[in-house]
C-alpha positions as CSV (number, residue, x, y, z in Angstrom):
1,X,27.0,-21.8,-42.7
2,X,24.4,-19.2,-42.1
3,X,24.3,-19.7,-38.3
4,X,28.4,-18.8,-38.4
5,X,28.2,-15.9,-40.7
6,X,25.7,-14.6,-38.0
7,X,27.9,-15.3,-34.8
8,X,31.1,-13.1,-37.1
9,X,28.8,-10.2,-38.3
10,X,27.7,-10.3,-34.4
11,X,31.2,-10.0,-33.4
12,X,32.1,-7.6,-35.7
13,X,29.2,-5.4,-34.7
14,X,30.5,-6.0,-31.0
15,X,33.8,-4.3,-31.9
16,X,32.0,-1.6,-33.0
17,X,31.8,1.0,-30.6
18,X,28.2,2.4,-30.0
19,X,27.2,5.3,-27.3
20,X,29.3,6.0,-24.3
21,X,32.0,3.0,-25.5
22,X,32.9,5.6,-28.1
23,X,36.4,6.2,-27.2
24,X,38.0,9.0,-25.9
25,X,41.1,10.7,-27.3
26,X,43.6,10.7,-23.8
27,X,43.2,14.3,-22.3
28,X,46.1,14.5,-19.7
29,X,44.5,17.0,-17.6
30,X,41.4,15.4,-16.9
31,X,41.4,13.5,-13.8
32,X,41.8,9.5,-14.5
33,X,39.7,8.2,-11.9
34,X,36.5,9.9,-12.1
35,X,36.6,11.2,-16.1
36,X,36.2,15.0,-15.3
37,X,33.3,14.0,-14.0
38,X,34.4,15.2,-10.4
39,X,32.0,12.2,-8.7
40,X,32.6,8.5,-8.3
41,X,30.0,6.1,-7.5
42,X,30.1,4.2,-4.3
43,X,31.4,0.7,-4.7
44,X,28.7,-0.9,-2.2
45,X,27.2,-4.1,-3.1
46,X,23.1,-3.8,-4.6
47,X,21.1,-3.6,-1.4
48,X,23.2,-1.6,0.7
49,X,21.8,1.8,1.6
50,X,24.9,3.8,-0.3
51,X,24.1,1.9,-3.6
52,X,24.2,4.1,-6.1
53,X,25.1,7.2,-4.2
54,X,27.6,9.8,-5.2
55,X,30.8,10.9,-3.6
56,X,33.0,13.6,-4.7
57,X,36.2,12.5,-6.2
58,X,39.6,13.6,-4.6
59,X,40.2,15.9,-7.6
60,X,37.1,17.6,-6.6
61,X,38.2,17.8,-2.9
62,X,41.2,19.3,-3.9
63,X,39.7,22.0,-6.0
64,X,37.0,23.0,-3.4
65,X,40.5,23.2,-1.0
66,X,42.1,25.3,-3.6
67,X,39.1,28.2,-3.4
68,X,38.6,28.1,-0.1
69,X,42.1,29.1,0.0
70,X,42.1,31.7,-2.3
71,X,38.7,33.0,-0.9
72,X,40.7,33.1,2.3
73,X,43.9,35.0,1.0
74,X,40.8,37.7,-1.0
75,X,38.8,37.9,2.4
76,X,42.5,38.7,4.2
77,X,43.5,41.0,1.5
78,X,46.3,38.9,2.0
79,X,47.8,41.0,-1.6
80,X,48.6,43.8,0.0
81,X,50.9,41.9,2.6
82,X,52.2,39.4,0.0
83,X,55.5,41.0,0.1
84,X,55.1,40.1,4.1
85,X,57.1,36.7,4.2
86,X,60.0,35.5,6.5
87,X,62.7,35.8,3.4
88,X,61.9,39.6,3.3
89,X,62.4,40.3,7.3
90,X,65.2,42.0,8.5
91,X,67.1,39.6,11.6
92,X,69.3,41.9,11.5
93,X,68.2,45.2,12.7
94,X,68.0,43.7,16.9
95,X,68.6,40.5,18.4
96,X,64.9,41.4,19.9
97,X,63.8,41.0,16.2
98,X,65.8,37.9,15.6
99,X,64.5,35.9,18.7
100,X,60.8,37.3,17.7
101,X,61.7,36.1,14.2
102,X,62.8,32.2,15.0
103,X,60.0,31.7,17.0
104,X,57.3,33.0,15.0
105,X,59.1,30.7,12.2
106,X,58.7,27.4,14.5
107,X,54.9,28.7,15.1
108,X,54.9,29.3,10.7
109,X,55.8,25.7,10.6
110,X,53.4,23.5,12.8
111,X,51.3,26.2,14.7
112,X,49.7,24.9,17.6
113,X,48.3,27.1,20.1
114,X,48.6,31.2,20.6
115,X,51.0,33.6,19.8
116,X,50.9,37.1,21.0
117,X,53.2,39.5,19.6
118,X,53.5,43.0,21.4
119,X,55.5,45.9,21.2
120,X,55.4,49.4,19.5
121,X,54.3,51.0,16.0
122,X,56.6,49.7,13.6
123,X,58.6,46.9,15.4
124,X,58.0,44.1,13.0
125,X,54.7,42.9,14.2
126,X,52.4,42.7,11.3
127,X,55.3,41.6,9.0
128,X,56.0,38.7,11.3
129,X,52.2,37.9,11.6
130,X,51.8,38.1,7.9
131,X,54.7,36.1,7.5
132,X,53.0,33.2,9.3
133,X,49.9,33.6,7.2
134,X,51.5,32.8,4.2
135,X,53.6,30.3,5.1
136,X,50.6,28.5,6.3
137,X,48.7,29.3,3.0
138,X,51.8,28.9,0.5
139,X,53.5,26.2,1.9
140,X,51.9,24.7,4.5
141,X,48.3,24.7,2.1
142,X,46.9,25.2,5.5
143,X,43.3,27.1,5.3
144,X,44.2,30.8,7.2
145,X,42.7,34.2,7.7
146,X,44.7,37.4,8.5
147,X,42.2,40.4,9.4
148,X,43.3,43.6,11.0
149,X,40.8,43.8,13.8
150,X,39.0,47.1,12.7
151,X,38.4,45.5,9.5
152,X,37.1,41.8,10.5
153,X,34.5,44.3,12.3
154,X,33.5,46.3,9.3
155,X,33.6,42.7,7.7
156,X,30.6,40.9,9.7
157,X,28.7,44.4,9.5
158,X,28.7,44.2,6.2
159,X,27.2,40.9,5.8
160,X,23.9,42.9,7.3
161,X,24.2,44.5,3.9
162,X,20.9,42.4,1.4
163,X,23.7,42.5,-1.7
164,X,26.2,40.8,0.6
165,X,27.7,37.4,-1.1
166,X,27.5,35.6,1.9
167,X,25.1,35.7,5.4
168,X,26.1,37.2,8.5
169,X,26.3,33.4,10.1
170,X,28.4,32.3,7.5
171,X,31.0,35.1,7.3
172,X,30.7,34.5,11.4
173,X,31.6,31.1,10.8
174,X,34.6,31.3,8.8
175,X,36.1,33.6,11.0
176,X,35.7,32.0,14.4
177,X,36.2,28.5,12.9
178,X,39.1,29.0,10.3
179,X,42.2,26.7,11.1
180,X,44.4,29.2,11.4
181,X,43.7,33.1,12.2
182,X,45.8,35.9,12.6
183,X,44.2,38.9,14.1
184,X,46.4,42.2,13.6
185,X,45.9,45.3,15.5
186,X,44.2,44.2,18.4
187,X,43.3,47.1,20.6
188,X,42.4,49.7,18.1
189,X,38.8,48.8,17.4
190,X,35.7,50.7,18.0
191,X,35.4,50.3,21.4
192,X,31.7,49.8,20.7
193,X,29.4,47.6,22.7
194,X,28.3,45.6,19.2
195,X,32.5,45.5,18.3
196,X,33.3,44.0,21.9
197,X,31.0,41.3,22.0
198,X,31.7,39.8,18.3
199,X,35.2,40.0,18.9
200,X,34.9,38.4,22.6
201,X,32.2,35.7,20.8
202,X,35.7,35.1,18.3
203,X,38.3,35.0,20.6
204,X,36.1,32.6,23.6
205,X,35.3,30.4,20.8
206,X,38.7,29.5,19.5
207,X,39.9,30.0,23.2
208,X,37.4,27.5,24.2
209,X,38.6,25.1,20.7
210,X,42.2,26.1,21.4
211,X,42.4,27.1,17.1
212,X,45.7,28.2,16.4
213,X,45.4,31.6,16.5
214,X,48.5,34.6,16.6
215,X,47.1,38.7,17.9
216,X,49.5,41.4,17.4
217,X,49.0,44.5,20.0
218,X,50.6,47.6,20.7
219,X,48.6,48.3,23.6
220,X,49.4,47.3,27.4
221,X,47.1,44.3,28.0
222,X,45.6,45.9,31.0
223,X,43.6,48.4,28.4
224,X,42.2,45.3,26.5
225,X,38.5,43.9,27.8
226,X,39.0,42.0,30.2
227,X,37.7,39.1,28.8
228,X,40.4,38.6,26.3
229,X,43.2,39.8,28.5
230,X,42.2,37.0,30.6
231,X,42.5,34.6,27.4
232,X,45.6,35.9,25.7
233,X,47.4,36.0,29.2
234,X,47.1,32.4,29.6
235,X,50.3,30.8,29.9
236,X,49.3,27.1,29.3
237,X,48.2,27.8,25.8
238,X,49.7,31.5,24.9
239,X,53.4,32.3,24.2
240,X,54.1,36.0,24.3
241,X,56.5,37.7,22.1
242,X,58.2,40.9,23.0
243,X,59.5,43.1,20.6
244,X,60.8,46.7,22.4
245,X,63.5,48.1,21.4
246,X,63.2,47.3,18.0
247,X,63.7,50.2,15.8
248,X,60.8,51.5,13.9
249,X,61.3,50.7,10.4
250,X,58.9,53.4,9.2
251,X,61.0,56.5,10.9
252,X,64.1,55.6,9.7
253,X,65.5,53.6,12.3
254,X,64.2,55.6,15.4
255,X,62.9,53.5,18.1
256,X,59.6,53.9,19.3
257,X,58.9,54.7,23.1
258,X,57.4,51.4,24.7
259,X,54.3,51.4,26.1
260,X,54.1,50.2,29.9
261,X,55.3,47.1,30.0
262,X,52.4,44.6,31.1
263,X,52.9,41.3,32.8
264,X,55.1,38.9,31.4
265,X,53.8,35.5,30.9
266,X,55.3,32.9,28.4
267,X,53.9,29.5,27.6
268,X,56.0,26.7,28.9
């Protein structure tokens, strides 16, 4: 009689939940797999060499994607061109403009190597290279970096600066490296010997990679360094938009005088 009443009391006190079997009230926005805890253990057998060992868990992964991407759109200033988007360009204005615009569209949605876009001050350029940035970012969820090229230069000086949030290498990094860069303004840099050789270390690099990667320009290519003319005038990798004799939108409707017209080359 005793020897039962001990084996019920013990399964009562088994019911009894004690420590980390305490349960939990459902919380519907933390993650079911890993608890909140944003790790899982691996499920190796005891002896292998990953016993034990952490991993993060995919709601982790997805929320380190998350800030990267908005680090990207704050690094970009990416704000100031949110209005920049494919819905809020004008087809209209030129069948130039509308070609330009269906193209850089197809690039928007799968881009895959270089885009050049050239023509005159307010032609639709930096709209239509904005455009692809945030389609990449907003829809795509593809990690991208817009930078007018003066400013991507002030950029990696600042990283000299001690207070700097990040090192010179790792701002570098990012920008030679992203998935996706749009470089705006290409051409009206310091022509400084410091400014030529961190954009020509950039553009090799993702040359050499073949990165997605789309440069607006007003200038004629043959007053670009050499270097990157050579580059961004390859037509196995570049396709090269024209857009003269679009009107500038910022006078009114005037077009703009073209530069020279430099060599045409469109990738096949």
């Amino acid at each position: 009689m005793a020897k039962r009443l001990g084996d019920l009391l013990q399964q009562l006190s088994d019911r009894i939940p004690t420590g980390n079997n305490i349960p939990k009230r459902p919380q519907p926005d933390v993650c079911g797999m890993c608890g909140g805890a944003g790790f899982l253990r691996m499920d190796v057998p005891v002896g292998d060499p990953r016993f034990g060992m952490l991993v993060p868990c995919e709601c982790r992964m997805a929320e380190t994607e998350e800030l990267a991407l908005r680090e990207l759109e704050a690094l970009s200033n990416m704000e100031a061109f949110s209005e920049k988007t494919f819905e809020q360009f004008d087809t209209r204005v030129h069948p130039v403009a509308k070609e330009a615009f269906d193209k850089c569209k197809q690039y928007a949605e799968a881009p895959s190597g270089w885009m050049l876009l050239q023509g005159p001050y307010g032609s639709g350029k930096t709209h239509l290279a904005a455009a692809i940035a945030n389609h990449s970012i907003r829809v795509c969820r593809l990690k991208s970096l817009f930078m007018i090229v003066p400013d991507l230069l002030d950029h990696l000086r600042e990283a000299f600066n001690p207070n700097s949030d990040s090192t010179y290498d790792e701002r570098f990094e990012t920008i030679r490296s992203v998935p996706l860069l749009v470089l705006d303004d290409l051409g009206t840099e310091n022509a400084t010997t410091w400014a030529r050789e961190k954009l020509f270390q950039v553009v090799n690099h993702r040359y050499n990679a073949q990165l997605p990667t789309v440069i607006t320009t007003n200038q004629d290519l043959d007053l670009i360094d050499g270097r990157i003319q050579s580059r961004i005038s390859d037509r196995t990798l570049v396709t090269r938009v024209m857009l003269e004799g679009v009107p500038d939108h910022r006078r009114g409707g005037q077009i703009s005088t073209p530069r020279p017209r430099a060599r045409t080359s469109y990738r096949k």
